[in-house]
C-alpha positions in Angstrom: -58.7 -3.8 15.4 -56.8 -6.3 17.2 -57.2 -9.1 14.7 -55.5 -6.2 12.2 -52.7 -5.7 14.8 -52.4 -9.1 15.0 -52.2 -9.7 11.1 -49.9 -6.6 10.3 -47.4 -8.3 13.1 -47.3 -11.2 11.5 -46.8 -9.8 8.3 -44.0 -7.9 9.6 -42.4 -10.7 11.7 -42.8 -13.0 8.1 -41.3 -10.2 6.7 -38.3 -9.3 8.8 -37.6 -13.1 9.0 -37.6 -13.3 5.0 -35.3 -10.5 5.4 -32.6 -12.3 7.3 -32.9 -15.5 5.5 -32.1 -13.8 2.5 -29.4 -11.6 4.0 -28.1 -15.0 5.6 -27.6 -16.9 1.8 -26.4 -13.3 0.4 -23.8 -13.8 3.0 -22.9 -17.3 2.5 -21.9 -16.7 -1.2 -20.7 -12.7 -0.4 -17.1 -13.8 0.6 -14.4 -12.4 -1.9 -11.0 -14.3 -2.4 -8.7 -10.9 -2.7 -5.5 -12.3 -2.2 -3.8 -15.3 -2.9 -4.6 -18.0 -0.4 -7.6 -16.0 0.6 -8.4 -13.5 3.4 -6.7 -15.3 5.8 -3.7 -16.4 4.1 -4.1 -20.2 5.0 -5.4 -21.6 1.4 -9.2 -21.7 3.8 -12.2 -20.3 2.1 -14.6 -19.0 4.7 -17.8 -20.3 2.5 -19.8 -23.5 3.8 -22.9 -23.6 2.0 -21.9 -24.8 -0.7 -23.3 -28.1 -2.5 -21.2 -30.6 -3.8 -22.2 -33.9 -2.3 -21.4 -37.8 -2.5 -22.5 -39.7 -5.7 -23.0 -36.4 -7.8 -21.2 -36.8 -11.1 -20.4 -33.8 -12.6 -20.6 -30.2 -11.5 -21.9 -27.2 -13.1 -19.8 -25.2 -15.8 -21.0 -21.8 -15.4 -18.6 -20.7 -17.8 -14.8 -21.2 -19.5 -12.3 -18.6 -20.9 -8.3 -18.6 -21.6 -6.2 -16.5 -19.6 -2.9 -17.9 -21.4 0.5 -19.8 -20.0 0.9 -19.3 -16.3 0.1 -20.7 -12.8 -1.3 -17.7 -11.4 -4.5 -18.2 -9.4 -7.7 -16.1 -9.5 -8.6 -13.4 -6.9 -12.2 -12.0 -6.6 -13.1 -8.8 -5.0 -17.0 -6.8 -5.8 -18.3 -9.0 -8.4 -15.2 -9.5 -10.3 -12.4 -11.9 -10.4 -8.7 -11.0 -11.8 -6.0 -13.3 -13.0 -2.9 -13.0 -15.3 -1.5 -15.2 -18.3 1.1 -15.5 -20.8 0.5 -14.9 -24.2 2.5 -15.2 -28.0 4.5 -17.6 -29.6 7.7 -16.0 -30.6 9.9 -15.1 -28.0 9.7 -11.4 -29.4 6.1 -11.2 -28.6 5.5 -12.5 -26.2 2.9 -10.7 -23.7 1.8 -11.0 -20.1 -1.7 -9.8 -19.8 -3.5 -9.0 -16.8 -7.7 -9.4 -16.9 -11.0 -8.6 -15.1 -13.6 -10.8 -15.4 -16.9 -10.8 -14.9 -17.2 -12.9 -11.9 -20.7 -14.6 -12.7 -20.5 -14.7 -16.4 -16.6 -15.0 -17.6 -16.9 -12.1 -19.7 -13.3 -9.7 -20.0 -14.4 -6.1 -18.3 -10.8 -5.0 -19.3 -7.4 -6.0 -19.4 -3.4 -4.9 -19.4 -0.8 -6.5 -21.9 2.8 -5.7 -21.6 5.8 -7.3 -22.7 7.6 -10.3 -20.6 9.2 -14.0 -21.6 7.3 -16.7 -20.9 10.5 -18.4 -20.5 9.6 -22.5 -19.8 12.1 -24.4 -17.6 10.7 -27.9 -16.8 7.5 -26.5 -17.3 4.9 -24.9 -19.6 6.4 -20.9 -18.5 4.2 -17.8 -17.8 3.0 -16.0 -15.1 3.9 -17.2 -11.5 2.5 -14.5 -9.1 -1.1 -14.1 -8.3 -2.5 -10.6 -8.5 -4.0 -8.5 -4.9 -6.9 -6.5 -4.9 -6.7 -3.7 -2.1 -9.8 -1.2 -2.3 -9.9 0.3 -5.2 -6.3 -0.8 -6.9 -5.0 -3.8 -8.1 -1.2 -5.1 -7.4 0.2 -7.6 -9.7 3.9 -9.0 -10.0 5.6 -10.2 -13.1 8.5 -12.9 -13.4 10.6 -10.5 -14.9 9.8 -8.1 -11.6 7.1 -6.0 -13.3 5.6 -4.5 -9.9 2.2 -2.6 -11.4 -0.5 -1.0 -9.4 -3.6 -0.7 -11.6 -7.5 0.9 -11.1 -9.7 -1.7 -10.2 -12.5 -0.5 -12.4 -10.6 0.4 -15.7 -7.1 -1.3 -15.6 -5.4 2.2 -16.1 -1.8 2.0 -14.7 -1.6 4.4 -11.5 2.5 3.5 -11.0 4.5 0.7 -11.7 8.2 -0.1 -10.5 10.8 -2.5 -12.6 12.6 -4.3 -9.8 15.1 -5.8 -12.0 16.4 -3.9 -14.1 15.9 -0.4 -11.8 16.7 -1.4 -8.7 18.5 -4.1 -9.3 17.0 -7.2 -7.2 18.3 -10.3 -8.8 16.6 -12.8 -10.6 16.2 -16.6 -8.6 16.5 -19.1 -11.6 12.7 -19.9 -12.1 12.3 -15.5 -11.5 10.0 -14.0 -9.0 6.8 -15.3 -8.4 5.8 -13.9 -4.7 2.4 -12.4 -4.7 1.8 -8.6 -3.5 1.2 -8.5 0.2 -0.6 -5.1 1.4 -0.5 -4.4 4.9 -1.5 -0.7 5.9 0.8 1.6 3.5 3.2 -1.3 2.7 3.3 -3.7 -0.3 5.5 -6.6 0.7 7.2 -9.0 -1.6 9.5 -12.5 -1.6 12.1 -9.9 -2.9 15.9 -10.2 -2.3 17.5 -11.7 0.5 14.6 -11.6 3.3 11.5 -9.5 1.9 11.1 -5.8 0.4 8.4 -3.2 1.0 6.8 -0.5 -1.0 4.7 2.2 -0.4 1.4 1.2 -1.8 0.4 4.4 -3.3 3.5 5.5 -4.9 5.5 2.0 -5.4 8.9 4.0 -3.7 10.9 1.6 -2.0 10.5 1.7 2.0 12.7 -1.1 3.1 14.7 -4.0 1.6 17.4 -7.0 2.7 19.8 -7.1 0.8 19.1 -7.9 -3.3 20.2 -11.1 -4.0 17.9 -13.9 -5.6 14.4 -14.4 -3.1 12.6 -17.6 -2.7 9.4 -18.0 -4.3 6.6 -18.5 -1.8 4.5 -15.6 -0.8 5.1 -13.6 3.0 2.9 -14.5 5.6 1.4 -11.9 7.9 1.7 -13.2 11.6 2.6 -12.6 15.2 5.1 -14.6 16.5 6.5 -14.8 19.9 5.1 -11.5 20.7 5.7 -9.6 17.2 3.8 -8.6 14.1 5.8 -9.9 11.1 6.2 -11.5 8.3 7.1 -15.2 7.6 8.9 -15.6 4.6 10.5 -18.3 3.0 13.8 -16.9 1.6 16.3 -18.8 -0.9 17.9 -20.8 2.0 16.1 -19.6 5.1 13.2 -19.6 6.9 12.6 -15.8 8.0 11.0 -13.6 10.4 10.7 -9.8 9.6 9.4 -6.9 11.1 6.4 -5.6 8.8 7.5 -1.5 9.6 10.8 -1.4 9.2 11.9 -4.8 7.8 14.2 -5.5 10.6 15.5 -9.3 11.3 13.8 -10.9 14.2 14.8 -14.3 13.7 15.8 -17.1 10.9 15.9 -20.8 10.6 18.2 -22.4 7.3 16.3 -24.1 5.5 17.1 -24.8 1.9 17.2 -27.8 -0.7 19.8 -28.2 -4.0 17.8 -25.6 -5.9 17.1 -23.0 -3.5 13.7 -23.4 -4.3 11.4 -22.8 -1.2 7.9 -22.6 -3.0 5.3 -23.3 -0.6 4.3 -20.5 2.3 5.1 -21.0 5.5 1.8 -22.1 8.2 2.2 -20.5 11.2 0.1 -21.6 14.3 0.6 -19.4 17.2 4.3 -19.4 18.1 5.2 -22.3 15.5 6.0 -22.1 11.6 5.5 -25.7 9.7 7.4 -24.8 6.4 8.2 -27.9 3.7 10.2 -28.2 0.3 10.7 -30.4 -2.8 13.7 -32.1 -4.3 14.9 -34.0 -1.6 14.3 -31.8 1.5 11.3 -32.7 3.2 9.6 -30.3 6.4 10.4 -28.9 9.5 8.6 -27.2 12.3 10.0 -24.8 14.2 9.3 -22.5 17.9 10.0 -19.2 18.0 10.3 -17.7 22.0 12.2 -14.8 23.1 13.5 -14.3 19.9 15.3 -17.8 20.0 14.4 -21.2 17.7 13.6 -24.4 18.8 13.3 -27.1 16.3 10.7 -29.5 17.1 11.1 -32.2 14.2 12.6 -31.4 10.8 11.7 -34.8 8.7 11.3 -36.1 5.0 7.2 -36.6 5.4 5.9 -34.0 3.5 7.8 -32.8 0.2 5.8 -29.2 -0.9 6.7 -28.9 -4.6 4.8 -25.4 -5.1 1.2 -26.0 -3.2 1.4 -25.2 0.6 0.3 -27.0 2.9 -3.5 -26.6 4.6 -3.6 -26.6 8.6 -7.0 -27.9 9.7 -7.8 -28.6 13.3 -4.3 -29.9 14.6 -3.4 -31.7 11.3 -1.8 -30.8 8.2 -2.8 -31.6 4.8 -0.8 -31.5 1.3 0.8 -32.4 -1.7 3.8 -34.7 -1.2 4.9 -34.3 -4.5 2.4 -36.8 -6.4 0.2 -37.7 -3.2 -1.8 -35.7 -0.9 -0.8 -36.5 2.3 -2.1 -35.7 6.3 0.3 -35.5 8.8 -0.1 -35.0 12.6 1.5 -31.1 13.6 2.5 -31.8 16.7 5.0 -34.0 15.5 5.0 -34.7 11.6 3.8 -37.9 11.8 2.3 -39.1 9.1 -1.5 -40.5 9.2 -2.0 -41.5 5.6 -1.3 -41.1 1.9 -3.4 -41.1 -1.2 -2.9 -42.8 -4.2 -0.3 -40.6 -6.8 -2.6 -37.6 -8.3 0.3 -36.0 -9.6 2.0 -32.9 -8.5 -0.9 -30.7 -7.6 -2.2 -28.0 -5.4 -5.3 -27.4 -2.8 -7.0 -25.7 -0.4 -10.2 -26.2 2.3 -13.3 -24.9 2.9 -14.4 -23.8 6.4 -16.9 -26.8 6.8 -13.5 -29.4 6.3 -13.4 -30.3 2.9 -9.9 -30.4 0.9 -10.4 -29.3 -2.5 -7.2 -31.1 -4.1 -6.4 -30.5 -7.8 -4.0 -33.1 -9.1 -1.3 -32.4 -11.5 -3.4 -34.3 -14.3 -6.5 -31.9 -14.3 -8.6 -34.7 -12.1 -10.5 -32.3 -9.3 -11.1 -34.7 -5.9 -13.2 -33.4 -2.7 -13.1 -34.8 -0.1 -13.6 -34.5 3.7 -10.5 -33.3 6.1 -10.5 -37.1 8.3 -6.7 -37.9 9.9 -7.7 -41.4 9.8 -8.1 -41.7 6.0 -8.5 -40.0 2.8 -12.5 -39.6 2.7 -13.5 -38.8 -0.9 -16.7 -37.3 -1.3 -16.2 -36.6 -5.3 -13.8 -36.9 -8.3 -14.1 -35.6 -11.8 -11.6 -35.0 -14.6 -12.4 -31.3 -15.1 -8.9 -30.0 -16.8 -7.4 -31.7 -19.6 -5.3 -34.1 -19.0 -1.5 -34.4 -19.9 -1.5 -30.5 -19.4 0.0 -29.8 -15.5 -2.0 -28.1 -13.6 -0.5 -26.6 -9.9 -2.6 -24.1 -9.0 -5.0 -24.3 -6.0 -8.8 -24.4 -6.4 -10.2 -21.4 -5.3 -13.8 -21.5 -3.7 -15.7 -17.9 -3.8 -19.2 -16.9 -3.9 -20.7 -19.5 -4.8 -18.1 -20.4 -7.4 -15.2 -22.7 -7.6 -12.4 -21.9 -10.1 -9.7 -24.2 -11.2 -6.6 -23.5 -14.1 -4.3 -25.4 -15.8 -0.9 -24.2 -16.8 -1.7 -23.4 -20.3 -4.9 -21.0 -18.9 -8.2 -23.7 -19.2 -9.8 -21.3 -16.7 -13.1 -23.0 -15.6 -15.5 -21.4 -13.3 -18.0 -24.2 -11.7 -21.5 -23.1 -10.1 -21.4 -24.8 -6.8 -24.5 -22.8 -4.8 -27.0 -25.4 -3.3 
């Protein structure tokens, strides 16, 4: 009888241990990308486990599909990713469509057309925003201020708002691209002069500054010196908002020839890194007792749409055409790499920059200040076609996009 006990333990102790292993992978491939720049809003995917490694070649298509013109990124949320395009040739029809994908095989579950521009300007048009998945409903944003909120599992529309032409929020000149922030019963946009928020369920309007034309980077969710807000990267500001009520708790000018702030703001603790194209450079600034310190406010790092990644007191991004690390504490810079074009990226939680030039070339490699460590480099996008859209890394997947919607979907599980 003991030598049973002893045997059934065993079996059960094999048993509870297979149990965890397996509940330990399922975790290291269960973490959804809902919103753009991920759960945390820092461009950082959470996942480690993941296997791409020095001297591989080529990684694993697990599938392709065309989403049309645009530079929205993918989201993923319960097995199924969502992403908008831009489709139609004449300017009459011309359609933005909204889709759900399967998120393993690629295959459309459903998806929502309606009628906007693509309007080019400098670049291939389409869809700028990137949709947000909150429970059950899906939030998506067009250029033309199209503010839907669709079921998850069908695609029906449950409301939808049109914030130009109904309540009158002017256009900037490349139109809105701010992706839907939820935060308890409030939707938050880049929407007029410093942010707008909705109620989530209904899409009525709760509180707005001002209607003139926004900037185009996305709010941050924070707490600064003290305060829940919002960091948002206006026309010609740098902005901090209270997330109830919208109120003005402090703001820093910050603007270039266009007005075109596109990258978010990175907030570490009490400080706010923000950076801009044509000609302005970056800044960091210190917010205490409501007042602003500026700490250094150089030309280092030029953001043309991707934001920057902060990784372990160093920041990494796109200056223009080269991805660049620069020290936070002061903006100085530690190296460049050769021109990739103007591109996008984001992290992983183990330290690896997924970079995406502007020419479709996809280059790992490991988050070192003291040089730019390539693990691996592969031309996965075609080239001559601009491509300024982060990677995204979810569930054992990594998803990259082009401006004229080459959506591939790589399978990067060890």
């Amino acid at each position: 009888m003991t030598v049973l006990f002893l045997r059934a333990l065993c079996w059960r102790q094999w048993l509870v241990g297979l149990v965890g292993l397996l509940a330990g992978w399922s975790s290291a491939f269960a973490e959804d990308w809902p919103n753009y720049r991920g759960p945390d809003y820092n461009g950082i995917s959470r996942e480690t486990d993941w296997g791409i490694d020095r001297g591989q070649e080529k990684m694993k298509v697990r599938w392709k599909a065309e989403v049309g013109f645009g530079s929205s990124s993918v989201v993923t949320s319960g097995g199924r990713l969502f992403t908008m395009g831009n489709q139609g040739e004449e300017l009459a029809g011309q359609r933005d469509s909204v889709y759900c994908l399967d998120e393993k095989l690629g295959d459309v579950i459903w998806s929502h057309s309606y009628s906007c521009p693509r309007l080019p300007k400098y670049y291939e048009g389409g869809t700028l925003s990137t949709p947000t998945v909150d429970g059950d409903k899906l939030y998506t944003l067009s250029k033309m201020g199209d503010l839907l909120c669709l079921d998850v599992a069908s695609g029906k529309v449950i409301w939808e708002q049109q914030l130009q032409r109904s309540l009158d929020f002017k256009l900037p000149t490349w139109h809105f691209s701010s992706s839907p922030v939820v935060l308890g019963e409030r939707l938050i946009l880049n929407m007029g002069n410093a942010g707008a928020a909705f109620d989530k369920h209904s899409g009525e309007l709760i509180w707005q500054n001002g209607k003139e034309p926004c900037g185009y980077s996305t709010p941050v969710p924070a707490t600064v010196d003290g305060n829940s807000c919002l960091v948002i990267c206006g026309a010609d500001s740098i902005l901090g908002v209270g997330v109830e009520e919208g109120q003005m708790l402090w703001r820093y000018p910050f603007f270039n020839k266009h007005k075109a702030n596109c990258g978010d703001a990175v907030v570490v603790g009490d400080e706010v890194f923000v950076s801009s194209a044509y000609g302005r450079g970056c800044a960091k600034i210190r917010i205490s007792n409501n007042r602003i310190t500026s700490v250094f406010d150089n030309a280092v790092m030029r953001n043309l749409q991707s934001s920057c990644v902060y990784w372990e007191g160093f920041l990494y991004g796109f200056d223009e055409a080269v991805v660049k690390c620069i020290r936070f504490e002061d903006g100085q810079e530690q190296w460049r790499s050769p021109r990739l074009g103007n591109g996008s990226l984001s992290f992983s939680s183990d330290g690896r920059i997924l970079a995406l030039g502007g020419d479709g070339e996809l280059v790992i490699a490991k988050a070192n200040p003291k040089e730019f460590d390539i693990i691996f480099r592969e031309q996965v996008l075609p080239p001559r076609t601009a491509s300024r859209t982060a990677p995204v890394l979810s569930n054992g997947s990594l998803y990259v996009r082009n401006g004229k919607g080459h959506l591939i979907c790589f399978d990067v599980r060890k």
